[in-house]
C-alpha positions in Angstrom: 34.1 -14.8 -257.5 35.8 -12.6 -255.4 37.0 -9.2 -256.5 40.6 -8.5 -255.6 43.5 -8.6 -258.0 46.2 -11.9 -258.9 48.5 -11.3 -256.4 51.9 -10.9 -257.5 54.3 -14.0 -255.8 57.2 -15.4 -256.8 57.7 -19.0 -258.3 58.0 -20.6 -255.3 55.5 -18.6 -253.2 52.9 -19.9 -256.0 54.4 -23.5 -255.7 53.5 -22.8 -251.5 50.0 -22.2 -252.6 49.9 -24.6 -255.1 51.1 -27.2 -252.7 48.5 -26.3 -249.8 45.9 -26.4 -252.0 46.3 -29.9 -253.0 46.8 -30.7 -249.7 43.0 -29.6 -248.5 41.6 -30.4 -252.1 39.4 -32.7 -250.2 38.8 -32.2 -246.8 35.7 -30.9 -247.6 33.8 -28.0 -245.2 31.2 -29.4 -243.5 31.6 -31.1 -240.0 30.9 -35.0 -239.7 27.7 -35.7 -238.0 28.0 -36.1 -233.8 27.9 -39.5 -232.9 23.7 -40.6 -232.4 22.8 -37.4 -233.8 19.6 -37.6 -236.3 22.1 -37.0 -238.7 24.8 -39.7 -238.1 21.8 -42.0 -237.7 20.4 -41.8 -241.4 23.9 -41.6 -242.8 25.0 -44.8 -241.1 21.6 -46.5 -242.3 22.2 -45.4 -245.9 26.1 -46.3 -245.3 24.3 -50.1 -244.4 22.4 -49.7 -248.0 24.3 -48.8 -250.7 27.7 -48.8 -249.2 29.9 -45.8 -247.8 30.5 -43.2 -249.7 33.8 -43.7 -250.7 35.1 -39.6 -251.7 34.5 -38.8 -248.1 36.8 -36.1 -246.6 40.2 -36.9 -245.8 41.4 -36.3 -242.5 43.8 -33.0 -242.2 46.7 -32.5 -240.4 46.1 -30.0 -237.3 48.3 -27.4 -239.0 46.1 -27.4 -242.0 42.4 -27.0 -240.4 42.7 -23.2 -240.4 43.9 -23.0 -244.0 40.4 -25.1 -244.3 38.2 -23.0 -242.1 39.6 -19.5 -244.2 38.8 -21.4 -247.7 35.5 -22.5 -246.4 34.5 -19.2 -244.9 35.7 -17.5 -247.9 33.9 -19.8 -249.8 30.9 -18.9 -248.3 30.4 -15.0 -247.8 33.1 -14.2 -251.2 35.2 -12.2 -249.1 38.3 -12.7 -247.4 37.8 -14.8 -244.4 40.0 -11.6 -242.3 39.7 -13.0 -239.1 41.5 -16.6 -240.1 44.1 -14.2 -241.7 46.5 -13.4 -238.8 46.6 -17.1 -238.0 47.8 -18.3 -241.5 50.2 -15.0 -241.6 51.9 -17.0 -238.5 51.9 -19.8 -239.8 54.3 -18.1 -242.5 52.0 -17.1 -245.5 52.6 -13.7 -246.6 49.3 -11.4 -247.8 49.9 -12.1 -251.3 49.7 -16.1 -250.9 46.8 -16.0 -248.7 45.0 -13.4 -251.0 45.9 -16.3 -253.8 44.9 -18.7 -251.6 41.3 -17.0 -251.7 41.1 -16.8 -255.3 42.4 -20.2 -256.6 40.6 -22.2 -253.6 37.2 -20.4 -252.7 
């Protein structure tokens, strides 16, 4: 869990971060396997045996793949992803909502 306090946002800042994190609830963070990769070869054979998985990740708009890559980094050390930071602040999330962001989604 990461140690930073509940930002304070308004109601419709939370509904902002409410809203984005719905929207990559299931993108999931790893990469799909290259094409003939080891990989892609043994998922595609057990894809042939019991059928595809069928919760795969959704495909994300291109505006939400760094939203992603800061949850999944964040995610994975427990600390604010800092260098995806200036690239959701332009994308119009203020500190607070990307510091909620962190807490509600990592």
């Amino acid at each position: 869990m990461l140690n930073i306090a509940t930002p304070r946002l308004s109601p419709a800042e939370w509904q902002d971060v409410q809203a984005t994190l719905s929207a990559v609830a299931d993108c999931g963070c790893g990469q799909p396997a290259a094409a003939g990769s080891m990989r892609s070869r043994i998922a595609h054979a057990v894809d042939a045996l019991i059928g595809p998985k069928k919760d795969a990740p959704v495909a994300l708009p291109t505006h939400l793949l760094p939203v992603r890559d800061f949850l999944c980094e964040t995610g994975r050390t427990r600390r604010i992803a800092e260098r995806h930071v200036p690239t959701l602040a332009a994308q119009g999330f203020s500190r607070g909502q990307i510091e909620a962001l962190a807490l509600l989604g990592a």
